[in-house]
C-alpha positions as CSV (number, residue, x, y, z in Angstrom):
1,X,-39.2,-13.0,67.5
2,X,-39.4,-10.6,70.5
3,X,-41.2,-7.6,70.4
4,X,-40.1,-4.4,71.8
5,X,-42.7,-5.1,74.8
6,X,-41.4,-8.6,75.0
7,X,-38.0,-7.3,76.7
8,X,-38.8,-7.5,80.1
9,X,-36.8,-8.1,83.6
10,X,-34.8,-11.4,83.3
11,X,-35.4,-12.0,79.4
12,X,-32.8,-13.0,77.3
13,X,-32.5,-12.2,73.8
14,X,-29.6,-11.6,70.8
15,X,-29.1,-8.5,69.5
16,X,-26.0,-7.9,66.9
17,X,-25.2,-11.8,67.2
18,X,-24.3,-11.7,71.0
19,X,-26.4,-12.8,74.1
20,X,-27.9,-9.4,76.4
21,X,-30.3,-10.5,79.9
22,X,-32.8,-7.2,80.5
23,X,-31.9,-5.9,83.9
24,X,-34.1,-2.5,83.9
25,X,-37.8,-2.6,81.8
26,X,-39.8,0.5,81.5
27,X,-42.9,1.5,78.9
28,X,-43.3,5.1,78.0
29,X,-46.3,6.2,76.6
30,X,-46.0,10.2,76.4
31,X,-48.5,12.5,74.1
32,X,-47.8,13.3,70.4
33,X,-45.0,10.4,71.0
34,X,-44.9,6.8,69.8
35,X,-44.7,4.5,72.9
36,X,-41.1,3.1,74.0
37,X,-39.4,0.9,75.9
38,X,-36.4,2.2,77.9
39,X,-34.1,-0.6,79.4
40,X,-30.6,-1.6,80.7
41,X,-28.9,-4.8,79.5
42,X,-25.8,-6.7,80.5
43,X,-23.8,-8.1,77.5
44,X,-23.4,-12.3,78.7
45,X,-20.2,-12.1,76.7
46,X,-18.4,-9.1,77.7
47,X,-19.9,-8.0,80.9
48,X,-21.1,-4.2,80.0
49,X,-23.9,-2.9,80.8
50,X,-25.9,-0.7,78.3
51,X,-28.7,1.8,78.6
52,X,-30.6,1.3,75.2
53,X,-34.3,2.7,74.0
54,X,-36.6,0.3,71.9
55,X,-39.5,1.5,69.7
56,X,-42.5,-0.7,68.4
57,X,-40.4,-1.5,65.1
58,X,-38.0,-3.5,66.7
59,X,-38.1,-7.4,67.1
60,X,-34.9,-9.6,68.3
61,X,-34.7,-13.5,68.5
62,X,-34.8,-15.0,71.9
63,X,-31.4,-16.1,72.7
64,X,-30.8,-19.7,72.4
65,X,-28.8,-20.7,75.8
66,X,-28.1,-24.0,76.2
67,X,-26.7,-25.6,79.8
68,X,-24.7,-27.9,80.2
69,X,-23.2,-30.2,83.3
70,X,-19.2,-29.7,83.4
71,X,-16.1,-30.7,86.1
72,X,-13.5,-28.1,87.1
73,X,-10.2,-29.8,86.7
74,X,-7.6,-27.5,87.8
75,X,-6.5,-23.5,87.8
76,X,-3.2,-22.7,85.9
77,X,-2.2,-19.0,85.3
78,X,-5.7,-17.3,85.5
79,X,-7.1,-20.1,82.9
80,X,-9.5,-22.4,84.6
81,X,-9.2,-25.9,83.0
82,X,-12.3,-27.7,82.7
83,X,-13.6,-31.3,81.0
84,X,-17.3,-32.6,79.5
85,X,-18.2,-35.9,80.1
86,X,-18.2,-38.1,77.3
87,X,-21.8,-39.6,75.9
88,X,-22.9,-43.0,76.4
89,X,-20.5,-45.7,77.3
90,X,-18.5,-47.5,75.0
91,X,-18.8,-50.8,74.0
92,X,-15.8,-53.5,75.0
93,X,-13.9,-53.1,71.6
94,X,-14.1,-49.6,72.1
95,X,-12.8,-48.9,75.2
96,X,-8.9,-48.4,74.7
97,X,-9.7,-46.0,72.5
98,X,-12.2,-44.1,74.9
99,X,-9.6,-44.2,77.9
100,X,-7.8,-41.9,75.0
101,X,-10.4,-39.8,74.2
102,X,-12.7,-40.0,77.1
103,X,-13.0,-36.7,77.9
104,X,-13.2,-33.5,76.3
105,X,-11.0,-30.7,78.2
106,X,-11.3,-27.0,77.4
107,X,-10.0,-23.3,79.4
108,X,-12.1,-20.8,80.4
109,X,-10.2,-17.4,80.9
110,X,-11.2,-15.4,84.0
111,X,-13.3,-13.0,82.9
112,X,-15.6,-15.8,82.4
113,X,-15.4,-17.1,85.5
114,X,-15.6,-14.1,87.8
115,X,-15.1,-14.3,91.5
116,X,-16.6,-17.7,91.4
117,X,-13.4,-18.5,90.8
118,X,-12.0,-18.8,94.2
119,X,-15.0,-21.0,95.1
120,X,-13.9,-23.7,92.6
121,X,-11.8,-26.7,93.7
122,X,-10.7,-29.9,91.6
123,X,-13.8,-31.8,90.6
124,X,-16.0,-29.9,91.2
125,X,-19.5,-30.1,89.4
126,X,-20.7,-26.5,87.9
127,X,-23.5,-25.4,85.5
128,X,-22.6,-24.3,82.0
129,X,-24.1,-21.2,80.1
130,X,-23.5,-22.1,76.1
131,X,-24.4,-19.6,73.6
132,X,-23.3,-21.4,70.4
133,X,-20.3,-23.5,71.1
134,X,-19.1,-21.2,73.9
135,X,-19.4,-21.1,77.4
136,X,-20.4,-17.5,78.7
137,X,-21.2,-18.3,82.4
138,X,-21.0,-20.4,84.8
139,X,-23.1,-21.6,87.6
140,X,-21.8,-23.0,91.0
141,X,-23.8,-25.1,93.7
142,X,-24.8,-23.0,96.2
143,X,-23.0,-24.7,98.7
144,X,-19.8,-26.7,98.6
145,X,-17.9,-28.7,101.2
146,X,-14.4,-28.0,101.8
147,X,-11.9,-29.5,103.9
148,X,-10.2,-27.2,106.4
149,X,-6.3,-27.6,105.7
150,X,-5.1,-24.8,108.1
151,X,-6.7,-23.7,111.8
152,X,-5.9,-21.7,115.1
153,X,-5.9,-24.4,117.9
154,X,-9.7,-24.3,119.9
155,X,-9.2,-23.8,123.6
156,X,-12.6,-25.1,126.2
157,X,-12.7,-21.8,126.9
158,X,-12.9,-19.9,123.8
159,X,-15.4,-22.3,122.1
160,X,-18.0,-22.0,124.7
161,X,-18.0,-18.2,124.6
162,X,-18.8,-17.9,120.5
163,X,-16.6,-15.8,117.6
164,X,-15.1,-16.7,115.3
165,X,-11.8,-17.4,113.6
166,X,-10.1,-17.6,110.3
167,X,-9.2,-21.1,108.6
168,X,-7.6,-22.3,105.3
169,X,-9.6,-24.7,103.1
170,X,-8.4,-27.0,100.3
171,X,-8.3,-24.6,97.6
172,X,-6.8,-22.0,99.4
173,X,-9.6,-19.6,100.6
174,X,-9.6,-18.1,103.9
175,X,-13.2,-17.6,105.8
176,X,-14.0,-16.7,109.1
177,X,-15.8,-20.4,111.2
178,X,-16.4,-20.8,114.6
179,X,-14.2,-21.4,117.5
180,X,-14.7,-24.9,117.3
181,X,-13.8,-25.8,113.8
182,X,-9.9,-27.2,113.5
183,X,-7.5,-28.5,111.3
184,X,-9.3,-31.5,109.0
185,X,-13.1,-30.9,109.5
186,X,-15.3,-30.5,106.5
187,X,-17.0,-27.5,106.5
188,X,-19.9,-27.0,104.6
189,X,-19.8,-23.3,102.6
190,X,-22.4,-20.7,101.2
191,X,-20.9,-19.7,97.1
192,X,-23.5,-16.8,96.8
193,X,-22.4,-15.3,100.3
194,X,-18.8,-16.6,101.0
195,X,-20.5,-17.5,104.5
196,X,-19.7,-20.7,106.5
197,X,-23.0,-22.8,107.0
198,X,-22.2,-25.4,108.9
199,X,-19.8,-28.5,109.7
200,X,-20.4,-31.1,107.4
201,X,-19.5,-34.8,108.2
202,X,-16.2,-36.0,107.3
203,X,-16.4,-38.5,104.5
């Protein structure tokens, strides 16, 4: 069990049967007062963020998260549609009936997913957050390559002077690359930032 001094920055613990990461941590110890703890969690279920006071009486578990490797499949209707890999391989007699069951698919509604969303394209590997059986976040590489389906002709001229120019990837996002990025090239971007990094080689 956690103690009320236990709930510092970046601890994650379960209060009323849900999941809540300590964003803000401060001890008050004020005369004729019993010392507290005054603090601002985010809900890893819901989203909200809550100012809440703790006093040395109160103890909370340590939330058990537990991560998890999963593929993005496909996007339909605001539901992302994603599939676990199945455990070790089956044995020869088994395998028709593997092909069958092979993998385990499941949704995750939007909420979940955030503005990461645009960043996801078919087969993509990301991290799962699972408290209990369900997923409550989601973690993305940092960076991902993408193949540029959609960009303004370059020119000599304009790609030895520099700027920039926007491009459509794979899964539809539009960024902003340099002049001399075109139509086909693998382009190699930041998910925390939305930036281009670099051209990445074409596989």
């Amino acid at each position: 069990m956690l103690s009320y001094t236990d709930l510092t920055k970046g601890v994650i613990f379960e209060m009323e049967g849900e999941p809540y990461i300590v964003l803000e941590y401060n001890f008050l110890r004020m005369q004729q007062r019993k010392p507290t703890v005054q603090t601002k969690l985010k809900n890893l279920i819901t989203g909200k963020i809550v100012a809440k006071s703790f006093q040395g009486s109160d103890s909370y578990p340590e939330a058990e998260i537990e991560k998890q490797l999963i593929t993005f499949l496909y996007e339909n209707k605001d539901e992302f549609w994603f599939c676990e890999k199945s455990n070790p391989p089956p044995r020869v007699d088994e395998q028709r009936e593997a092909r069958r069951e092979k993998t385990v698919r499941f949704k995750l509604d939007e909420k979940i997913i955030g503005g990461q969303g645009k960043f996801l394209k078919p087969n993509t590997e990301v991290l799962a957050y699972k408290f209990g059986e369900k997923v409550i976040n989601i973690e993305l590489p940092v960076k991902i390559d993408y193949k540029v389906m959609e960009a303004p002709p370059s020119y000599k001229g304009n790609t030895a002077t520099g700027g920039s120019k926007t491009v459509k990837l794979e899964n539809g996002l539009q960024i902003q690359v340099p002049m001399f990025i075109n139509e086909g090239d693998i382009v190699r971007l930041n998910t925390e930032t939305g930036e281009y990094v670099e051209r990445a080689e074409k596989k």
